[in-house]
The first five atom37 places (N, CA, C, CB, O) and aatype in JSON, in Angstrom:
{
  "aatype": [20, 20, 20, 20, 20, 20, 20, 20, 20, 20, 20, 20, 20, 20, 20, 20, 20, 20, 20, 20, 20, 20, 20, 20, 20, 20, 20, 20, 20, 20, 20, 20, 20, 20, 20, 20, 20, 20, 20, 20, 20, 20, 20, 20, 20, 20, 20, 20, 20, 20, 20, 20, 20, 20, 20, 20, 20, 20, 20, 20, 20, 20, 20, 20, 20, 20, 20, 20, 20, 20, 20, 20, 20, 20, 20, 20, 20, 20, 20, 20, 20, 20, 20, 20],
  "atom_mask": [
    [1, 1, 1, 1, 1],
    [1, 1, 1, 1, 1],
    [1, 1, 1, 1, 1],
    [1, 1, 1, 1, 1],
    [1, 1, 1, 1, 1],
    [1, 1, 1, 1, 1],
    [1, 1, 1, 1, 1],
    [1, 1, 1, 1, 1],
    [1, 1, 1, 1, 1],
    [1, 1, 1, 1, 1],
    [1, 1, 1, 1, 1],
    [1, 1, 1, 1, 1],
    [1, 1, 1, 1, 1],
    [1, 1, 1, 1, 1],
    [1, 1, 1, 1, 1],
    [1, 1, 1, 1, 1],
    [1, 1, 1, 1, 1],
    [1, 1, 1, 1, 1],
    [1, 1, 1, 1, 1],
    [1, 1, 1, 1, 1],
    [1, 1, 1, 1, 1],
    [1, 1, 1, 1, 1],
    [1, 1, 1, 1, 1],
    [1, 1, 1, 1, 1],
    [1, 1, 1, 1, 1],
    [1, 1, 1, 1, 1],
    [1, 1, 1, 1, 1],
    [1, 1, 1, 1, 1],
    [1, 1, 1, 1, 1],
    [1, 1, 1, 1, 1],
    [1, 1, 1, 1, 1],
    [1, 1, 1, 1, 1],
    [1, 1, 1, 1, 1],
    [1, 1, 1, 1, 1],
    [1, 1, 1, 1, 1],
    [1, 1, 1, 1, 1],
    [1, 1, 1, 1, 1],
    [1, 1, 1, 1, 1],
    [1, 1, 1, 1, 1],
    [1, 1, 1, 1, 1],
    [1, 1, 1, 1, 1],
    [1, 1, 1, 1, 1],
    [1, 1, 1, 1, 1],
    [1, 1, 1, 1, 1],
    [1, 1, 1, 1, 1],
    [1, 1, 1, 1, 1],
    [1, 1, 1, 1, 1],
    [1, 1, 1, 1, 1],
    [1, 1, 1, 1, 1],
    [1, 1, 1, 1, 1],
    [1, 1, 1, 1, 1],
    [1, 1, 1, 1, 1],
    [1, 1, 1, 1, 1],
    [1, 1, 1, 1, 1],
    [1, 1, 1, 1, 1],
    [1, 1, 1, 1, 1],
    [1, 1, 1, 1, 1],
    [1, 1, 1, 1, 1],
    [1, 1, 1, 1, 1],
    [1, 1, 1, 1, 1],
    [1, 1, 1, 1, 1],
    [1, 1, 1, 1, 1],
    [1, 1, 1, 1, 1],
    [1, 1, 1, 1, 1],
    [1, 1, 1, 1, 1],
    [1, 1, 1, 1, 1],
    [1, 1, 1, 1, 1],
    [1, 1, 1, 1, 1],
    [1, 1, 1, 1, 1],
    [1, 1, 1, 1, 1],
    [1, 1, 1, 1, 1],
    [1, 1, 1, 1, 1],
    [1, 1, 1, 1, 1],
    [1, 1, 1, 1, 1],
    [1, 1, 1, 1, 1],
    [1, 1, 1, 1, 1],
    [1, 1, 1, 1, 1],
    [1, 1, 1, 1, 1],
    [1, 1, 1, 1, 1],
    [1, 1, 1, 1, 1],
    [1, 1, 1, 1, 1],
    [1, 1, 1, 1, 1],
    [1, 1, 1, 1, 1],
    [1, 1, 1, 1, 1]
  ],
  "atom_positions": [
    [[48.38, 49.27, 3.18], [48.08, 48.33, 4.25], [48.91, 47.06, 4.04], [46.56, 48.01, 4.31], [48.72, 46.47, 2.97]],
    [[49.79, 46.56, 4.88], [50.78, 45.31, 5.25], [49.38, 44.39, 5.18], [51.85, 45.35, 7.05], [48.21, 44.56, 5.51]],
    [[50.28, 43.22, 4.52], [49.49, 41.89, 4.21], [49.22, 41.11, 5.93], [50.67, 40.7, 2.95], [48.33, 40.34, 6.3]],
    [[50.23, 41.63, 6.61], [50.24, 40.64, 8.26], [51.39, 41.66, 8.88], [50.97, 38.41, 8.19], [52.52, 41.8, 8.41]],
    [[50.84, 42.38, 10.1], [52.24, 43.0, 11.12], [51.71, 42.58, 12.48], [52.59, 45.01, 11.11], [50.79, 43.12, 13.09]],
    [[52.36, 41.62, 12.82], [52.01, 40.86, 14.47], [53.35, 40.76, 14.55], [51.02, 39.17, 14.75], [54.29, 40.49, 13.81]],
    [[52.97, 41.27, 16.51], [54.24, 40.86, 17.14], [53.76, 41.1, 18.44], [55.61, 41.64, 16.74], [52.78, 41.79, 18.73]],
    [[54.62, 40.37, 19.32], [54.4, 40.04, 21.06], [55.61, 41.09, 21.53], [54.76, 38.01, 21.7], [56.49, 41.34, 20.71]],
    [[55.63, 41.46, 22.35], [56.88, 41.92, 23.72], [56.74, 40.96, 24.77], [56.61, 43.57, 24.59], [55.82, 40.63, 25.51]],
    [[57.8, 40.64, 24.62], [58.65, 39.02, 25.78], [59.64, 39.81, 26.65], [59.95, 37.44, 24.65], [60.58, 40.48, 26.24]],
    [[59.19, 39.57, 28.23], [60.09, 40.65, 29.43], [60.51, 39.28, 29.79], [59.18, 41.89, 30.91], [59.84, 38.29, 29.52]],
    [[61.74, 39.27, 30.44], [62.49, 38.78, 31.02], [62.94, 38.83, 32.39], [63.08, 38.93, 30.46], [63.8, 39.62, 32.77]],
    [[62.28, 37.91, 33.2], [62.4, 38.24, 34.65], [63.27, 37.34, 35.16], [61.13, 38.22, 35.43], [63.96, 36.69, 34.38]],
    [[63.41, 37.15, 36.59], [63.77, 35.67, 37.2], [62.92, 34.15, 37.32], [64.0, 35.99, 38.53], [63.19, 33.17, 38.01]],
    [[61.8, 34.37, 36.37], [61.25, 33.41, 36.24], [61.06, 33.02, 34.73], [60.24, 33.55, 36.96], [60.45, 32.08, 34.24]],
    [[61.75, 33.99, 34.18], [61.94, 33.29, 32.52], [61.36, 34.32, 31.6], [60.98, 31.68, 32.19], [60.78, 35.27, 32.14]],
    [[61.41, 34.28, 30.57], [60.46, 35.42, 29.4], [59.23, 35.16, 30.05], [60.33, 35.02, 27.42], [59.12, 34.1, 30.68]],
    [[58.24, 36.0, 29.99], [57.1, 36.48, 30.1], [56.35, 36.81, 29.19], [57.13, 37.23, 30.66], [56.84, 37.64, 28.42]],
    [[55.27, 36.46, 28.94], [54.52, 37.2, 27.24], [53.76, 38.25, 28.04], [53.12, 35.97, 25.97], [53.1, 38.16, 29.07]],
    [[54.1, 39.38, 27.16], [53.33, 40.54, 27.17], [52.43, 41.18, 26.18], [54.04, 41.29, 27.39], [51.61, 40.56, 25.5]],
    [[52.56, 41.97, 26.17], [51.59, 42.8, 25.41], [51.52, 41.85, 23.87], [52.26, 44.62, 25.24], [52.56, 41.49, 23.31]],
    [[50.5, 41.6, 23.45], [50.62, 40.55, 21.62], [49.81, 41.67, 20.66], [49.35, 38.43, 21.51], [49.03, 42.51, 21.1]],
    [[50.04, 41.55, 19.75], [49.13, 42.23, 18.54], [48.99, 41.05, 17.17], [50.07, 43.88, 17.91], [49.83, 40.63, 16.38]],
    [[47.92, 40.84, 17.3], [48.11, 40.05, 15.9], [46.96, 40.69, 15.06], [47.93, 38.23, 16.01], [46.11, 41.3, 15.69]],
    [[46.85, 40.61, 13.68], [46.24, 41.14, 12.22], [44.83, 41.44, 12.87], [46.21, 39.86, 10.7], [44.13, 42.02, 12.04]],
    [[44.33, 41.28, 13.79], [43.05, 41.46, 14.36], [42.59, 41.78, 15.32], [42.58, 40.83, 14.35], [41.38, 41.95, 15.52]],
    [[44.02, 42.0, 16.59], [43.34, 41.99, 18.01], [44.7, 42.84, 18.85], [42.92, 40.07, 18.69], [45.77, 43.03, 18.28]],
    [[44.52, 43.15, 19.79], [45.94, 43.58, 20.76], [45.02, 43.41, 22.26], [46.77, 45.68, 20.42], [43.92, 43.79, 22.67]],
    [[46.1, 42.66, 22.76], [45.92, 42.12, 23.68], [46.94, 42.23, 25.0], [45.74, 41.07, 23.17], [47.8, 41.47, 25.44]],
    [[46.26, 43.95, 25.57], [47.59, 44.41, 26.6], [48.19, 44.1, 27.8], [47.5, 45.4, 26.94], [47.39, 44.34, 28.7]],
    [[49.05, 43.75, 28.15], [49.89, 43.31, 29.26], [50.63, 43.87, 29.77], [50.46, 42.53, 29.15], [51.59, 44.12, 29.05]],
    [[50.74, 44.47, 31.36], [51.7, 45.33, 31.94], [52.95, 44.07, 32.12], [51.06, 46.17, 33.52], [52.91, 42.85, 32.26]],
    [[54.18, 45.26, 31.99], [55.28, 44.68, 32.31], [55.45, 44.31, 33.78], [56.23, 45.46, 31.88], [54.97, 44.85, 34.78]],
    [[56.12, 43.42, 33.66], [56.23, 42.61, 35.12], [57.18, 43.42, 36.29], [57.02, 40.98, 34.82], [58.31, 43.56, 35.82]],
    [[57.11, 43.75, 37.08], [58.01, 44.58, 38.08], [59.41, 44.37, 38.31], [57.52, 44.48, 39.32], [60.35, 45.13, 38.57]],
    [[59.26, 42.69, 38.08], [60.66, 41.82, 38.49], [61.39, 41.55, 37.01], [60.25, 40.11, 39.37], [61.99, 40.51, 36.73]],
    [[61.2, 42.69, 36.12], [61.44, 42.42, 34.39], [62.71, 43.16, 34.36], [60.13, 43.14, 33.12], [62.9, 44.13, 35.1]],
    [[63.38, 42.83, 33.72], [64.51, 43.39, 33.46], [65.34, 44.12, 32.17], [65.02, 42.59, 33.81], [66.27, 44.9, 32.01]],
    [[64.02, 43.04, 31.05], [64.44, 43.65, 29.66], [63.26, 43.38, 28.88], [65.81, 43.02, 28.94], [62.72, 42.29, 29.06]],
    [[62.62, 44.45, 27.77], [61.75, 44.09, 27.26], [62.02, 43.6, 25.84], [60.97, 44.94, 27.42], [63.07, 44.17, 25.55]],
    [[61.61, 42.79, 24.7], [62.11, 42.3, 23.59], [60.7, 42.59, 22.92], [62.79, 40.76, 23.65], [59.67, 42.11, 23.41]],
    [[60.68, 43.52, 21.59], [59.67, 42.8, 21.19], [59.86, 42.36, 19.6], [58.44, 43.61, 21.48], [60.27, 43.08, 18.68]],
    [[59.53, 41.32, 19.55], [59.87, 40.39, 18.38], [58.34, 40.38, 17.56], [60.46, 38.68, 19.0], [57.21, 40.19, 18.01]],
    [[58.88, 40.68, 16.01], [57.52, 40.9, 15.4], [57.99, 40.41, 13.59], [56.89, 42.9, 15.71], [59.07, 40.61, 13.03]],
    [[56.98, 39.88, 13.14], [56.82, 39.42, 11.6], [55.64, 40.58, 10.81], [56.11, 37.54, 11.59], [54.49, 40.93, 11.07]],
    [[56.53, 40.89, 9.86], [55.68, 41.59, 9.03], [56.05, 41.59, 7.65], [55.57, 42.85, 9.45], [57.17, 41.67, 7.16]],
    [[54.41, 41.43, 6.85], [54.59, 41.17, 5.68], [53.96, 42.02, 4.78], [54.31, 40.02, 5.51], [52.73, 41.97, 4.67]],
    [[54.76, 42.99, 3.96], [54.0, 43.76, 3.26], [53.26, 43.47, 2.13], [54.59, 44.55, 3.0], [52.53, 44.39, 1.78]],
    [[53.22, 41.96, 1.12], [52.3, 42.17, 0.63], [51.93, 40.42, 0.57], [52.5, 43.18, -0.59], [52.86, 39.77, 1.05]],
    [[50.93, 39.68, 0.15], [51.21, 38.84, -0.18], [51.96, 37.69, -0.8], [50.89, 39.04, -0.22], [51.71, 36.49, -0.66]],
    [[52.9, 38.24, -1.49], [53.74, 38.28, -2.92], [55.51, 38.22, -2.32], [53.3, 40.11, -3.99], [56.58, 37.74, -2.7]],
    [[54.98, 39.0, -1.21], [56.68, 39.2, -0.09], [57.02, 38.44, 0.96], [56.84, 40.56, 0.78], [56.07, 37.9, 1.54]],
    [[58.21, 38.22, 1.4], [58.69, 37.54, 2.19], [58.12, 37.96, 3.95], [60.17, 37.69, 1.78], [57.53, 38.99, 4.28]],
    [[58.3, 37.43, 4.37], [58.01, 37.91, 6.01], [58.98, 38.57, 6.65], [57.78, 36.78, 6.97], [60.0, 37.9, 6.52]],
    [[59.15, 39.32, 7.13], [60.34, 40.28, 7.52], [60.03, 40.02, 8.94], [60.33, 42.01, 6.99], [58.95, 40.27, 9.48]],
    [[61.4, 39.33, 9.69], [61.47, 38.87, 11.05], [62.51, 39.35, 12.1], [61.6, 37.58, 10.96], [63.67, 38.95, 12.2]],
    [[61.61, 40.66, 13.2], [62.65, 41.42, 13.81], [62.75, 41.61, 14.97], [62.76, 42.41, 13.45], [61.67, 42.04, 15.39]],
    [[63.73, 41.5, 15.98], [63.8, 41.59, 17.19], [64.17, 42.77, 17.88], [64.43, 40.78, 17.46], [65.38, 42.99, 17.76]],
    [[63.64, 43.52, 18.5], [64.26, 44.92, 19.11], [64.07, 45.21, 20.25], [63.88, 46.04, 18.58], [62.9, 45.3, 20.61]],
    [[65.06, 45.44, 21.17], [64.83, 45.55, 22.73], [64.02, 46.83, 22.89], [66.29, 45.63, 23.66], [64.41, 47.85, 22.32]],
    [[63.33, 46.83, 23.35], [62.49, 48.22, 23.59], [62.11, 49.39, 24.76], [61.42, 47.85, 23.36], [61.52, 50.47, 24.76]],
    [[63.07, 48.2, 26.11], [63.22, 48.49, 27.68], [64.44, 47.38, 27.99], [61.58, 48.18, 28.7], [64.73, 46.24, 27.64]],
    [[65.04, 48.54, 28.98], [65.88, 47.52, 29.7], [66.68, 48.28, 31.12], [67.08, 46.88, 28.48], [67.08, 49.44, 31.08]],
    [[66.81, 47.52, 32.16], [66.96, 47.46, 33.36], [68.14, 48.46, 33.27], [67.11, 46.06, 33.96], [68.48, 48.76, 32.12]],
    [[68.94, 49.1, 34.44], [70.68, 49.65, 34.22], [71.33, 48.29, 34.5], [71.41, 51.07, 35.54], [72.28, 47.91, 33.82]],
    [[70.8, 47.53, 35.53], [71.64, 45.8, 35.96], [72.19, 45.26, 34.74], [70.45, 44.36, 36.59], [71.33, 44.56, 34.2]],
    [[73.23, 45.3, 34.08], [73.51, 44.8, 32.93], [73.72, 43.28, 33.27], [74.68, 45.54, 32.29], [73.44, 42.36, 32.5]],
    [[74.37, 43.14, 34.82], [74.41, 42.07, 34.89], [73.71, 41.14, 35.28], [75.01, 42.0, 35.17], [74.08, 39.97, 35.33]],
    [[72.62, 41.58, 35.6], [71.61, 40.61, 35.76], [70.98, 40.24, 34.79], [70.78, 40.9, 36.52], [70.57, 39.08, 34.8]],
    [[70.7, 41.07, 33.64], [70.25, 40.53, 32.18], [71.11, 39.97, 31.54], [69.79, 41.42, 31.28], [70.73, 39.22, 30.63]],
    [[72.34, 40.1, 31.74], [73.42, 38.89, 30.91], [72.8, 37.52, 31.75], [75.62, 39.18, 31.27], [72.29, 36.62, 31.08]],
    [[72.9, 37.39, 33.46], [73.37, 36.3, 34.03], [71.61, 35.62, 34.01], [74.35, 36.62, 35.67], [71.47, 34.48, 34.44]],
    [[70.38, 36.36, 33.51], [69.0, 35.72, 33.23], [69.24, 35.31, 31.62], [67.56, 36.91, 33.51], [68.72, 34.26, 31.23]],
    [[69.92, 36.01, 30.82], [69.92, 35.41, 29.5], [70.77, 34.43, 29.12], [70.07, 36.26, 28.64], [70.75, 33.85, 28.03]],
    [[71.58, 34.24, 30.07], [72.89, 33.15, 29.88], [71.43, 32.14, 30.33], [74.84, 33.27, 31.23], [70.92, 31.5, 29.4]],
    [[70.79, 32.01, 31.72], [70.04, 31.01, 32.33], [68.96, 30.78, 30.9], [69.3, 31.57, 33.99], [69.05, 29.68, 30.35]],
    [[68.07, 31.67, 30.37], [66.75, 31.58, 30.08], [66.88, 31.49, 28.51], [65.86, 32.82, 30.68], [66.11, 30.79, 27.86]],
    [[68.15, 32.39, 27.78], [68.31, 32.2, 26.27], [67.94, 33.45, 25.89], [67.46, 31.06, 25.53], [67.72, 34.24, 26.81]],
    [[67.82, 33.83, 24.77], [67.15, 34.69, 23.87], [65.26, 34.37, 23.87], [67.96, 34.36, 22.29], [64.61, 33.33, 23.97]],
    [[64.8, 36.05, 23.69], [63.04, 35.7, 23.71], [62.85, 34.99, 22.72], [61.93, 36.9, 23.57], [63.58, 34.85, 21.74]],
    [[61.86, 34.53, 22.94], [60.98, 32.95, 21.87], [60.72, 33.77, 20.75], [59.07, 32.04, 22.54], [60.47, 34.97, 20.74]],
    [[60.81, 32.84, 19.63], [59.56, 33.64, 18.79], [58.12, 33.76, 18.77], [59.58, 33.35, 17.73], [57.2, 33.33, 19.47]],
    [[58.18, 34.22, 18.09], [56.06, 34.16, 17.76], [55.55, 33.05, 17.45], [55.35, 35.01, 16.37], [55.75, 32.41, 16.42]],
    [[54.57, 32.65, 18.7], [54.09, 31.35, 18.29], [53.1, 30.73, 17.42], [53.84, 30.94, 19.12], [53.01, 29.51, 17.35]]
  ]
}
């Protein structure tokens, strides 16, 4: 058993990242993806023991065929947030 594995999926629409679906050490808390989403990210910290570092990873997990509309929302909006 990991000391802490939380992580959110952040979609990316025309109105900016979106928080979706979260999991943290105690709870999951589900969120449908947004219709107007274009890419899903989900960014997550996990720590296997007390003693260890936090291991911090980002992995697209969905994404639109519009390549260019997820370049020309990520040029506008940035990269997804981290975990807050």
């Amino acid at each position: 058993m990991s000391a802490s594995n939380e992580w959110t999926e952040y979609h990316l629409t025309p109105k900016g990242w979106v928080t979706g679906t979260e999991k943290t050490d105690f709870n999951v808390r589900e969120r449908e993806r947004p219709a107007d989403a274009v890419q899903t990210v989900k960014v997550r910290d996990y720590q296997s023991s007390v003693f260890s570092q936090v291991d911090h990873t980002r992995e697209i997990v969905w994404e639109a065929k519009d390549s260019q509309k997820i370049a020309k929302l990520k040029s506008k909006f940035g990269e997804a947030p981290d975990l807050a």
